[in-house]
N, C-alpha and C positions, 0 to 999 in steps of 0.2 A: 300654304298661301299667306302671303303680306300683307298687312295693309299700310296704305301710302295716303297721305289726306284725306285719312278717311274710306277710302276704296279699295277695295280690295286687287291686289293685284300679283297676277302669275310668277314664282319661281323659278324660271326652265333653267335646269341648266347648273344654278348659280346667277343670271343674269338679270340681278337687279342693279347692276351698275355698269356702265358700259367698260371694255377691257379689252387689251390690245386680241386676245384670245376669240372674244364673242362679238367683235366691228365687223369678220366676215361669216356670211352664216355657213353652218359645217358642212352642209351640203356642194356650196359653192367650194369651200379648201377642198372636197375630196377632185370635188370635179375639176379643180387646175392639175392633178397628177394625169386628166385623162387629153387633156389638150393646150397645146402651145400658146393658142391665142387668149383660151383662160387661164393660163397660170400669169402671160405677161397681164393681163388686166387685174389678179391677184397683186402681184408685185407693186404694180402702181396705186390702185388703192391703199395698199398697206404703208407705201411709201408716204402717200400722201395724208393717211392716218396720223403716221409719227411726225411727220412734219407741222400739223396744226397742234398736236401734244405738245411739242417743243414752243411754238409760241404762245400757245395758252399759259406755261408757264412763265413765261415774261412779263405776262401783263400785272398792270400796278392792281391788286386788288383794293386799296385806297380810291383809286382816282374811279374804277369799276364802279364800288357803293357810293361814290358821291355824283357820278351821270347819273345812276338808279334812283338815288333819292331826287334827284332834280328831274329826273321823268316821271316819275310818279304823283310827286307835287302838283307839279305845272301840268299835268293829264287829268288829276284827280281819279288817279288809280289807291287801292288798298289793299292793303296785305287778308287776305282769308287763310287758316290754316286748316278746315275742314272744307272738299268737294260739292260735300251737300249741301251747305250755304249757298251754290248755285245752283242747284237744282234745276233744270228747268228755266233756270235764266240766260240769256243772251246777252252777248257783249263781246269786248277785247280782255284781253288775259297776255299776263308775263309772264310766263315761266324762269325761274331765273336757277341756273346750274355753278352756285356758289367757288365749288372746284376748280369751274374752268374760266370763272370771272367771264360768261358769259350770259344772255335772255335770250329768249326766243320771245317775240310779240306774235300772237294770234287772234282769230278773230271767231265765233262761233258762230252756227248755221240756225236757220231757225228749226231746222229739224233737231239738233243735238244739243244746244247749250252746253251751256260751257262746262259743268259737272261730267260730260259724257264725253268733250271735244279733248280734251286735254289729257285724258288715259287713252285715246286712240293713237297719241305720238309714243307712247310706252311697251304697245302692244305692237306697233310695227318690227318686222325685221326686213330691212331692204336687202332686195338682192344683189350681186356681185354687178350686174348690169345696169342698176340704179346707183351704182357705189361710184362705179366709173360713170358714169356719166355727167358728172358734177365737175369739172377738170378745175374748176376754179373755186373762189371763195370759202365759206369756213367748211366745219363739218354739216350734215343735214341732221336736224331736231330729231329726227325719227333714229337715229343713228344712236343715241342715246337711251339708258333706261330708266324705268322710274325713280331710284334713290337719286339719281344723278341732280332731279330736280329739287329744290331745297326752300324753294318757296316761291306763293303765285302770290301774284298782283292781279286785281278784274277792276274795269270798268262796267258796271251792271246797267242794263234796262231795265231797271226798276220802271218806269211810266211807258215803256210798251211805245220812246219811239224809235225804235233801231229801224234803220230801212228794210224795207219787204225786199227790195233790190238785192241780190249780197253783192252783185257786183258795186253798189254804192258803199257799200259794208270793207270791201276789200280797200276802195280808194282809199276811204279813212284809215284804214292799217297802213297805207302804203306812206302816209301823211307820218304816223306815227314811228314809223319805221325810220324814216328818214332823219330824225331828231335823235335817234341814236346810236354814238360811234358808231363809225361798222368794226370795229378792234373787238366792240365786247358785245357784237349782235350777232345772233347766227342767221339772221334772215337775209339770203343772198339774193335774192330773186327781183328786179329790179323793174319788172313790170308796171307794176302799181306806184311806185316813186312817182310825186307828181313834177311835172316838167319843170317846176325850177328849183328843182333839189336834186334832180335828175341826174346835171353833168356832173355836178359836184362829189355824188353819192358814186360815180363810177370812176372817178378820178381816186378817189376813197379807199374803194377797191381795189384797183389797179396797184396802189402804192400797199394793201396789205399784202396780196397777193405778191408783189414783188418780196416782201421781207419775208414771206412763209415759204414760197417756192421756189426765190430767183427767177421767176418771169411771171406774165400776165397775158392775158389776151393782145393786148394790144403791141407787148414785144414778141409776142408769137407771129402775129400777123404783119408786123415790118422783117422780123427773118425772112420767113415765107415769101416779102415781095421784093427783099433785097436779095435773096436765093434764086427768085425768077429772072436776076438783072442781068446775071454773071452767064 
């Protein structure tokens, strides 16, 4: 057993860092040799694995750590390099995956704080069904393993006033979320973006999604209705 900031954390495998070998879990590889429809949902994932590899590679790791430093400033976020300095504290937290010159922004519950929130995206292995299900934007934080993460930023409730709401808890992520790139964000999920960050944050997308994949949702859905014309 590892330890990662301080916490301990699981071996299996080899997989303390994510790798084109351990993105599907093995259960799922054996089960594309027993059916068609998983093995093409295999293929696609995997495809789509290599695909966001390749543009992680592109990206400026310069221009990366100088949004970083300019969101953490202007948030009054700070670097912690041990866990247990949150302890039991709530708040927002960066995780930021050096390698791939991306963050994840998250938000802690009042049950978990952030010392216990932040090993639970480490400890996931999404299945084959959750892998496909994402058809667009970056890779998913859980997709990832603990080495991978290279250092956290928190914003702490030290004075105990984070909302009891977490849905007011999530707004505020979705506020913060929206401030940075989506190139070097892995937070795809567009819910919580407030409405006037909203179009812009999907146009954002659309144009990375086009350079990762050669389409997007929205020229998927003009095929589709220029396909319906003919």
């Amino acid at each position: 057993m590892a330890s990662h900031f301080g916490v301990k954390v699981l071996n299996r495998e080899g997989e303390l860092k994510l790798t084109a070998d351990n993105y599907v879990r093995k259960i799922d590889k054996d089960n594309a040799t027993l059916s068609e429809e998983i093995k093409l949902g295999f293929e696609k994932v995997t495809a789509r694995f290599n695909l966001n590899m390749k543009d992680f590679k592109s990206l400026s790791r310069d221009k990366f750590n100088e949004e970083l430093d300019k969101f953490v400033n202007s948030n009054k976020f700070y670097e912690i390099k041990d866990l247990n300095s949150v302890a039991g504290i709530y708040g927002h937290y960066v995780m930021v995956l050096d390698e791939y010159c991306q963050v994840y922004i998250g938000t802690s519950s009042r049950n978990d704080g952030i010392k216990a929130r932040i090993p639970q995206h480490w400890r996931e292995k999404l299945s084959l069904a959750r892998l496909d299900r994402g058809e667009y934007g970056s890779l998913h934080i859980d997709s990832f393993r603990a080495m991978d993460t290279t250092r956290i930023f928190v914003w702490r409730d030290d004075e105990c006033t984070f909302f009891e709401d977490y849905t007011f808890n999530e707004l505020h992520e979705g506020k913060l979320v929206a401030q940075f790139p989506i190139d070097y964000c892995l937070n795809s999920v567009m819910i919580n973006i407030p409405k006037e960050f909203f179009h812009q944050r999907m146009r954002d997308r659309d144009l990375r999604d086009l350079r990762v994949y050669g389409k997007s949702w929205r020229t998927e859905k003009l095929d589709r209705n220029h396909g319906g014309l003919k």
